[in-house]
Backbone as CSV, one residue per row, in Angstrom:
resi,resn,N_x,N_y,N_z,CA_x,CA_y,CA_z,C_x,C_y,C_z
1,UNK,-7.924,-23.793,28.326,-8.507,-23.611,26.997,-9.586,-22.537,27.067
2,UNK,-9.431,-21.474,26.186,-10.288,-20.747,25.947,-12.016,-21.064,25.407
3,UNK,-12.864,-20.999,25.998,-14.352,-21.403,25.493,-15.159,-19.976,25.941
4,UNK,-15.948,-19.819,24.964,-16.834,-18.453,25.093,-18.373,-18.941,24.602
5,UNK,-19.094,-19.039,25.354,-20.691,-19.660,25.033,-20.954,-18.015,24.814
6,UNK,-22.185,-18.373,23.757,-23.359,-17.099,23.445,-24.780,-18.044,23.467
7,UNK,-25.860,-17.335,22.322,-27.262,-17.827,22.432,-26.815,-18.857,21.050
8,UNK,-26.009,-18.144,20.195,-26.451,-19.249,19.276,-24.776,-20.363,18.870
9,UNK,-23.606,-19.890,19.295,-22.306,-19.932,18.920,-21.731,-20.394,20.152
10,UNK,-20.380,-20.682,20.029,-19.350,-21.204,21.006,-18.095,-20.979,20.540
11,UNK,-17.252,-20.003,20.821,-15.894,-19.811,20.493,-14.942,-20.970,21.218
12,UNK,-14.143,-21.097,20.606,-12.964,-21.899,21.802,-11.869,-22.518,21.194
13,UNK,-10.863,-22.598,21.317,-9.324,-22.948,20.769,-9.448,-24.283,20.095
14,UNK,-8.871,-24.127,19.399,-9.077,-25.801,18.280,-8.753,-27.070,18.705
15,UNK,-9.386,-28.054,18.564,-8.548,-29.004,18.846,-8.406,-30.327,17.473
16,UNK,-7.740,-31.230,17.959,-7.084,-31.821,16.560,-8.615,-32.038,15.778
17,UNK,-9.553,-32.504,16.086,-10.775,-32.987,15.335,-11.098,-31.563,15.132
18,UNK,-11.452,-30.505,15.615,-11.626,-29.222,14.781,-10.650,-28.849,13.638
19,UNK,-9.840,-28.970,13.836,-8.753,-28.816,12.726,-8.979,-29.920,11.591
20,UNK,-9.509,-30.723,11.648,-10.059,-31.651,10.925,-11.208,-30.897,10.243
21,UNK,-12.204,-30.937,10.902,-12.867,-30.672,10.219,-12.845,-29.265,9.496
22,UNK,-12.120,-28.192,9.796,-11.780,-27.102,9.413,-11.109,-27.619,7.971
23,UNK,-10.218,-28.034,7.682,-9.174,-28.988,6.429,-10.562,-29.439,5.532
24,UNK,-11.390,-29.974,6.055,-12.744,-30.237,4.593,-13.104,-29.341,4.651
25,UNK,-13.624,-28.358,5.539,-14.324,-26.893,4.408,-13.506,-26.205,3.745
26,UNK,-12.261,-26.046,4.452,-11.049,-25.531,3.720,-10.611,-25.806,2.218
27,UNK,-10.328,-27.261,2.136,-9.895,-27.796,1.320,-10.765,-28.838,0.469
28,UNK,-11.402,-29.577,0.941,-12.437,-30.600,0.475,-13.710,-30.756,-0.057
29,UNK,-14.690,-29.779,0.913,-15.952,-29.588,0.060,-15.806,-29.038,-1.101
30,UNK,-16.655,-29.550,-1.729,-16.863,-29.051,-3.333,-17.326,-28.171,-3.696
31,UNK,-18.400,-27.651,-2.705,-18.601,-26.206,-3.406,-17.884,-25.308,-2.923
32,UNK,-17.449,-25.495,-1.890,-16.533,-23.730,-1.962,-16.747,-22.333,-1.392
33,UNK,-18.192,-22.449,-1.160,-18.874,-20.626,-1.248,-17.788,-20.096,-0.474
34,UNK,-17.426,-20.215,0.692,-16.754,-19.339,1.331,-15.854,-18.326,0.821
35,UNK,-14.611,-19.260,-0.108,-13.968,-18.905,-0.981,-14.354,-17.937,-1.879
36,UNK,-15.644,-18.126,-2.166,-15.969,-16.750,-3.508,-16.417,-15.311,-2.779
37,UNK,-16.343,-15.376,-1.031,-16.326,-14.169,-0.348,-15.122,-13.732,0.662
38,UNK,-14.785,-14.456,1.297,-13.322,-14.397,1.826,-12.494,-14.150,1.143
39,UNK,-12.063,-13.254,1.050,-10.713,-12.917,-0.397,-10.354,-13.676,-1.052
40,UNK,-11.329,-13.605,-1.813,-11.353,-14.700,-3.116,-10.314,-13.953,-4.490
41,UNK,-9.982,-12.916,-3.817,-8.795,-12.054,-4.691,-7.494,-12.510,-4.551
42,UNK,-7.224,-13.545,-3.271,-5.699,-13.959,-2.835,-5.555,-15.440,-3.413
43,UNK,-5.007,-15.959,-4.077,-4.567,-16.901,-4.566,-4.397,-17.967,-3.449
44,UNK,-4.989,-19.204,-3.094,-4.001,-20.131,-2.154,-4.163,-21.633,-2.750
45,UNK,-2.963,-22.046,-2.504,-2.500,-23.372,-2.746,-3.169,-24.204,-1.467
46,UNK,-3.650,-25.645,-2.388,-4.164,-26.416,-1.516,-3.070,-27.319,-0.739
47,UNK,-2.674,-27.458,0.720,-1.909,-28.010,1.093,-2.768,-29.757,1.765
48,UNK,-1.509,-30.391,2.037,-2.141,-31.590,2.666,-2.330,-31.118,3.889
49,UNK,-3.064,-32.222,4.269,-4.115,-32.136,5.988,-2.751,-32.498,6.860
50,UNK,-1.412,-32.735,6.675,-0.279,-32.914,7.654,-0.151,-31.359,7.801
51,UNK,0.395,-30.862,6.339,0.444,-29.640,6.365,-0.055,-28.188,7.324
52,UNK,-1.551,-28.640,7.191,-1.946,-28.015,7.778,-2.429,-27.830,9.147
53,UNK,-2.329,-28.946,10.001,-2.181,-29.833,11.255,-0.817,-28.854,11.919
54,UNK,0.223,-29.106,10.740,1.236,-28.738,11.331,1.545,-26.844,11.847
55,UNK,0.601,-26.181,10.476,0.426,-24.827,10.941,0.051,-24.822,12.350
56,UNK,-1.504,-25.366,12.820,-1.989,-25.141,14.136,-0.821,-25.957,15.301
57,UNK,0.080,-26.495,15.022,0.498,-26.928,16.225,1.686,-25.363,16.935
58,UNK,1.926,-24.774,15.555,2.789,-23.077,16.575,1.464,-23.322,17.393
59,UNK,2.404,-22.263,18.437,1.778,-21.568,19.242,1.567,-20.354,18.739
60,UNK,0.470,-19.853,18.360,-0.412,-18.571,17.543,-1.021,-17.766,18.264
61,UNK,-0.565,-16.904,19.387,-0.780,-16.014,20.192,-0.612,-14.627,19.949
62,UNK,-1.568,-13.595,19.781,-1.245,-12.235,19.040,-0.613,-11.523,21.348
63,UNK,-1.207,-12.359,21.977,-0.233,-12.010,23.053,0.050,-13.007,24.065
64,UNK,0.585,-13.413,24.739,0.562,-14.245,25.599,-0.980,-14.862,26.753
65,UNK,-1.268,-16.249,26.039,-2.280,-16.079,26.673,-3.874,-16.202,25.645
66,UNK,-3.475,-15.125,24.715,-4.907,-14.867,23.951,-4.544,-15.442,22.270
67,UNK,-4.985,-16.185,22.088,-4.965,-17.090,20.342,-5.174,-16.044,19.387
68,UNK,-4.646,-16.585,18.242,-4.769,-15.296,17.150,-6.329,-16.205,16.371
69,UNK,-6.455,-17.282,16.647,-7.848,-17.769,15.899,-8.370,-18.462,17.383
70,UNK,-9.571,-18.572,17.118,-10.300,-19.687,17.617,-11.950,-19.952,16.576
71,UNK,-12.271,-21.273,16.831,-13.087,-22.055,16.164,-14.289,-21.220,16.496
72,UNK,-15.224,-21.500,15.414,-17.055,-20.883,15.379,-17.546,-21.974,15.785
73,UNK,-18.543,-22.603,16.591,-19.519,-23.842,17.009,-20.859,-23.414,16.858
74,UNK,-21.382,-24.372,16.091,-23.166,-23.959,16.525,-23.657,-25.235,16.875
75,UNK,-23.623,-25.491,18.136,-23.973,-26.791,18.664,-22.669,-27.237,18.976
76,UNK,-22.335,-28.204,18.207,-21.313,-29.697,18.165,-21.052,-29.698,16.493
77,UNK,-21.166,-28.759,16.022,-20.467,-28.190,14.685,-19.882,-27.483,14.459
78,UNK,-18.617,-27.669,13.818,-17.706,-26.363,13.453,-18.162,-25.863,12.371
79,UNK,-18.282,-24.581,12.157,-19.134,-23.514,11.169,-17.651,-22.463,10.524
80,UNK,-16.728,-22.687,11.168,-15.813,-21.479,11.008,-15.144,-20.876,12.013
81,UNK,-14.118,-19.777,11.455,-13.452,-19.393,12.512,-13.316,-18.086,12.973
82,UNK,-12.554,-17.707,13.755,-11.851,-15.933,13.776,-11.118,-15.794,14.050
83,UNK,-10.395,-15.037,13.615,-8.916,-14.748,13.835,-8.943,-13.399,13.770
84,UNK,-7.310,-12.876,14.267,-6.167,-11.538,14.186,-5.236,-11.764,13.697
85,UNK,-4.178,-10.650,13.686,-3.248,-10.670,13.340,-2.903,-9.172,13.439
86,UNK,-1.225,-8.829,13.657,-0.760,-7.286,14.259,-0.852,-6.701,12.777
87,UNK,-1.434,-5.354,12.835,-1.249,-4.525,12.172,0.334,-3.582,12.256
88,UNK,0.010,-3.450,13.817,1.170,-2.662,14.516,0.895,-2.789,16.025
89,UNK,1.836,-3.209,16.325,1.819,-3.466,17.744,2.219,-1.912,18.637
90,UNK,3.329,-1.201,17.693,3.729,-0.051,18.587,2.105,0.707,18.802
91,UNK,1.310,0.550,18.581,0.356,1.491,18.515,-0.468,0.419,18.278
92,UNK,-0.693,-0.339,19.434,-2.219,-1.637,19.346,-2.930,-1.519,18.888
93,UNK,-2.685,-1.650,17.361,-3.634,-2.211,15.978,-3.911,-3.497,15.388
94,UNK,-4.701,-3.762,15.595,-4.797,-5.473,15.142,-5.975,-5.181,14.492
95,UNK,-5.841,-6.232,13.489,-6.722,-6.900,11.877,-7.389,-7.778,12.067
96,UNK,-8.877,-7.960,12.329,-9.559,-9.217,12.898,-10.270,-9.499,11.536
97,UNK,-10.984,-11.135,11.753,-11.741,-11.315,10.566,-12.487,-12.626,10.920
98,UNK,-13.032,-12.758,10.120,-14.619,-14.178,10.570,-14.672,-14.963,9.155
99,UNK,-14.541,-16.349,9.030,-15.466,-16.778,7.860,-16.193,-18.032,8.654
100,UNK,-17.012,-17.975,7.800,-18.557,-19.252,8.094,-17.934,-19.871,7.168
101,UNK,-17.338,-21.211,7.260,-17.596,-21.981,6.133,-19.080,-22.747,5.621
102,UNK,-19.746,-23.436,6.521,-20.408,-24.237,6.238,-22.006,-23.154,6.009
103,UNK,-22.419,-23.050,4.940,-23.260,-21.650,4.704,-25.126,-21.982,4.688
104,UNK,-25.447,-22.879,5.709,-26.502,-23.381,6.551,-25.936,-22.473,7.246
105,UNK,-25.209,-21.409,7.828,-25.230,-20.926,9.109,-24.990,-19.456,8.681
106,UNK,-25.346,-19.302,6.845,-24.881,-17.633,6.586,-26.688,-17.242,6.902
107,UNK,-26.432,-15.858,7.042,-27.946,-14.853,6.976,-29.132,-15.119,8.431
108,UNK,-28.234,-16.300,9.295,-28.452,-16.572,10.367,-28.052,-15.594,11.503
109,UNK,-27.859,-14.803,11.342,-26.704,-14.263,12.679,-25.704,-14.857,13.552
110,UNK,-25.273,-15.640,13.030,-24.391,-16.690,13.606,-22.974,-15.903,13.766
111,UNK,-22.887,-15.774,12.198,-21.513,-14.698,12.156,-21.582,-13.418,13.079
112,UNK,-22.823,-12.703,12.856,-22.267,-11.811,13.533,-22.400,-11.927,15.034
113,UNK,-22.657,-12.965,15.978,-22.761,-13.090,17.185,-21.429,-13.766,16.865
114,UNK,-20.598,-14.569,16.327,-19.652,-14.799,16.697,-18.716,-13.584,16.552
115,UNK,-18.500,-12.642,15.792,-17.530,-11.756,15.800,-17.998,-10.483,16.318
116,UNK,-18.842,-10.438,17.093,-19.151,-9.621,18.267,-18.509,-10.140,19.033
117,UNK,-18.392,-11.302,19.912,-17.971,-11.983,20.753,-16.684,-11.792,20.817
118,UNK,-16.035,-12.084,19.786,-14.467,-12.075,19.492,-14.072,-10.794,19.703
119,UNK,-14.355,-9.278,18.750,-14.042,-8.181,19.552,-14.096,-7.820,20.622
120,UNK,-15.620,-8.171,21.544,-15.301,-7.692,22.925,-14.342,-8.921,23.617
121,UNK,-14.364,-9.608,23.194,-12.988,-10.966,24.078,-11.638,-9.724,23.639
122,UNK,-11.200,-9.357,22.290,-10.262,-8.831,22.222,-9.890,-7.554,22.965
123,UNK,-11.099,-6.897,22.928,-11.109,-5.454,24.076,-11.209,-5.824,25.231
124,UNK,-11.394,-6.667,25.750,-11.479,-6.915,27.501,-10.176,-7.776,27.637
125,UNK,-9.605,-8.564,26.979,-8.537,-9.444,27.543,-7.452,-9.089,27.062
126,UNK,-7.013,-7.107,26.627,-5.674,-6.640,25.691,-6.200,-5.325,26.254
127,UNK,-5.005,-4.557,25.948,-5.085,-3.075,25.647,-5.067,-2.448,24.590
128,UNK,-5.305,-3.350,23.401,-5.860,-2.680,22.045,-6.279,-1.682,22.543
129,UNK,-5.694,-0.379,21.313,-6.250,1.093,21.073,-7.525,0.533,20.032
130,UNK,-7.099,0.153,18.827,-7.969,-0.119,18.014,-7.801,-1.329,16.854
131,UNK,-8.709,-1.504,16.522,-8.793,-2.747,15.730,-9.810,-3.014,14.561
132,UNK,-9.645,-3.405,13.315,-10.227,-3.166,12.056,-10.130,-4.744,11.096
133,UNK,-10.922,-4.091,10.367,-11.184,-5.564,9.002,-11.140,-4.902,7.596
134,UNK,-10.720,-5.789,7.050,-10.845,-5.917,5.304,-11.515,-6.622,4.833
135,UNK,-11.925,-5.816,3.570,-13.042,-6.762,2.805,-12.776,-5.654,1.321
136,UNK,-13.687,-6.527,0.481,-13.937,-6.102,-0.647,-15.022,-5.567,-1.063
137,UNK,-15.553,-4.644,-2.099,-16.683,-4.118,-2.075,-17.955,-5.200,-2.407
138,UNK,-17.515,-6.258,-3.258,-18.436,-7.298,-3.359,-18.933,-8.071,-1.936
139,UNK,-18.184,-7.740,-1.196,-18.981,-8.514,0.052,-19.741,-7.519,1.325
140,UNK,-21.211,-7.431,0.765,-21.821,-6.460,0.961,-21.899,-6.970,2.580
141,UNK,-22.539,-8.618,2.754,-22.820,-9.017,4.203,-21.900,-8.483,5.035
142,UNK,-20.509,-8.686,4.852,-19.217,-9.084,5.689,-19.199,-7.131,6.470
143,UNK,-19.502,-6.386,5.004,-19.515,-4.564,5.431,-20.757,-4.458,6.434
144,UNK,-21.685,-4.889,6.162,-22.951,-5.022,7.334,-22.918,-5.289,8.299
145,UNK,-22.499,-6.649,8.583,-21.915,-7.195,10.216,-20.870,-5.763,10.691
146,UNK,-19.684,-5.524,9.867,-19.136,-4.484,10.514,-19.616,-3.414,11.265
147,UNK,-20.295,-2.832,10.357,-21.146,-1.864,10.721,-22.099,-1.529,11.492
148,UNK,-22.831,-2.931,11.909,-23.592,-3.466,12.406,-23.229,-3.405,13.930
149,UNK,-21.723,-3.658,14.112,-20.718,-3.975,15.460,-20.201,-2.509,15.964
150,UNK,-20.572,-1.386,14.849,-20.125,-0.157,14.966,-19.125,0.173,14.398
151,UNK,-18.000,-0.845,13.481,-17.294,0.042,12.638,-17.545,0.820,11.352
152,UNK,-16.660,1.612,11.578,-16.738,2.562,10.055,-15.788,2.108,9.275
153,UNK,-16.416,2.659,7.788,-15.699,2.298,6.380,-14.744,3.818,7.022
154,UNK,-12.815,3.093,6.577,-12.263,4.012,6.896,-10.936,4.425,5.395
155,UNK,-11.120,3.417,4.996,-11.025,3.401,3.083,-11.840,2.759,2.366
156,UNK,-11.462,3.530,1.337,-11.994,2.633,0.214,-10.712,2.632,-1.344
157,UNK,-9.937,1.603,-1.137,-8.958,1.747,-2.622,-10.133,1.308,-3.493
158,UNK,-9.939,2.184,-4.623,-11.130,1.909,-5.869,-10.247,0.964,-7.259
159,UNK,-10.864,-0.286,-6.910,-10.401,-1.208,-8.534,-9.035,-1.643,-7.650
160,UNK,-9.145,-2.104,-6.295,-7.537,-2.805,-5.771,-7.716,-4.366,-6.133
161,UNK,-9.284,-4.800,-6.196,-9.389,-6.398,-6.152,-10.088,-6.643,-7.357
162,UNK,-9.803,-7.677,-7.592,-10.079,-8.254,-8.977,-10.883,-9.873,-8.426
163,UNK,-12.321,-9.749,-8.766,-12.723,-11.426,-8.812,-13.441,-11.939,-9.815
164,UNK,-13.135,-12.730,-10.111,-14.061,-12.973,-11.787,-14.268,-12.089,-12.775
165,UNK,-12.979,-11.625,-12.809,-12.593,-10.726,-13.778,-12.976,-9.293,-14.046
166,UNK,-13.944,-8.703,-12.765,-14.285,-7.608,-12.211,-12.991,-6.865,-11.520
167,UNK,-13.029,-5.549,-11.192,-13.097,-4.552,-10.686,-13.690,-4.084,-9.061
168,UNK,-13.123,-4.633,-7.919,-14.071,-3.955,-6.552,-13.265,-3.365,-5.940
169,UNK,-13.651,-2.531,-5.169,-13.054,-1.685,-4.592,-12.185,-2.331,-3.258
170,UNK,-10.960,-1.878,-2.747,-10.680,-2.926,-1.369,-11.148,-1.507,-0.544
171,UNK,-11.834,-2.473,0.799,-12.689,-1.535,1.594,-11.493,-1.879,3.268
172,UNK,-11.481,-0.913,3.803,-11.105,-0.529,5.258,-12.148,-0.581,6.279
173,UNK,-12.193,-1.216,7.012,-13.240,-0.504,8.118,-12.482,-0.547,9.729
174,UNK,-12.934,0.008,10.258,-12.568,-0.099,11.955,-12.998,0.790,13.191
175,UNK,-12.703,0.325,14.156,-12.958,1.230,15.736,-12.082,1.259,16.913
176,UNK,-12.142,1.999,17.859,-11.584,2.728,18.694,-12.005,2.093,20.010
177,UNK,-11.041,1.545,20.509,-11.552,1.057,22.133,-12.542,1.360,22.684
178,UNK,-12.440,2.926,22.524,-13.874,4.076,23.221,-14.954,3.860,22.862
179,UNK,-14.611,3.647,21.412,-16.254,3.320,20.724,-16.764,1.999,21.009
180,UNK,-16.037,0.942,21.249,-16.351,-0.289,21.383,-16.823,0.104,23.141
181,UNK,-16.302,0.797,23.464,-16.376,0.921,25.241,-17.830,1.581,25.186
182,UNK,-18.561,2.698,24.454,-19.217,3.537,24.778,-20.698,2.953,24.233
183,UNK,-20.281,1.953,23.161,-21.506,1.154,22.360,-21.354,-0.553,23.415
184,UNK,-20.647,-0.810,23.719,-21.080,-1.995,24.736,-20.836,-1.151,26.156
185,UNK,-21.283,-0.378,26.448,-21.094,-0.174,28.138,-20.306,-0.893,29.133
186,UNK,-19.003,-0.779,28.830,-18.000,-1.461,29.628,-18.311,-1.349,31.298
């Protein structure tokens, strides 16, 4: 099992009680916030907790070996997750992304020590060329952490997302092995 300690976070592969508790922020709590920043532009249906039990039991490997998600911890709490997924494999591009559900842990740096963590896990344990995120222009934090990690805005579609009946722009960002190599001193 994959486990990655930092100062404030703990990455590491799910297990059935994480997946549990992942299913109430997901699905159960009542307020939601996450949802109104995580592409809150994509429509999703609420499934049952078998349902979704049953997603995590694939085996979800973007390669043999390395998980396409693993769980956020702060302590002995699940906070959220991170994941990938192939953009294009002929040309090692992969799509990473972070949400905090439980938002006692937003404006903390929590997030972005966890998805620091997760890129350099992805650059040291792959031969990713490069690797990038999406977001929307309303989610000013999510462009900060990026940026923050060293990626660049590498589009911007103007008026692609629609949330509460607005207009935002869908935003691109990403980086280059090298750059991840030359800003963490491999």
């Amino acid at each position: 099992m994959i486990t990655i300690s930092k100062d404030k976070i703990m990455l590491r592969e799910a297990t059935w009680n994480d997946i549990n508790e992942l299913y109430y922020w997901k699905y159960e709590e009542i307020e939601q916030e996450a949802k109104k920043w995580n592409g809150p532009y994509i429509p999703e249906k609420k499934i049952t907790r078998r349902e979704y039990r049953r997603m995590w039991e694939h085996n979800n490997e973007i390669l043999p070996g390395i998980p396409d998600t693993l769980v956020i911890l702060a302590g002995e709490h699940v906070i959220g997750t991170v994941g990938s997924y192939w953009v294009d494999r002929n040309t090692n591009w992969l799509e990473t992304g972070i949400v905090i559900y439980d938002k006692q842990y937003w404006n903390g740096g929590y997030g972005s020590e966890a998805y620091k963590v997760w890129i350099d896990f992805l650059f040291r344990s792959t031969t990713l060329h490069r690797l990038g995120m999406s977001t929307w222009s309303g989610n000013h934090r999510m462009m900060k952490v990026a940026e923050k990690l060293g990626m660049r805005e590498e589009a911007r579609i103007r008026d692609a997302r629609m949330v509460d009946g607005e207009y935002y722009d869908a935003i691109k960002m990403g980086m280059l092995r090298t750059e991840w190599e030359i800003l963490n001193k491999f």
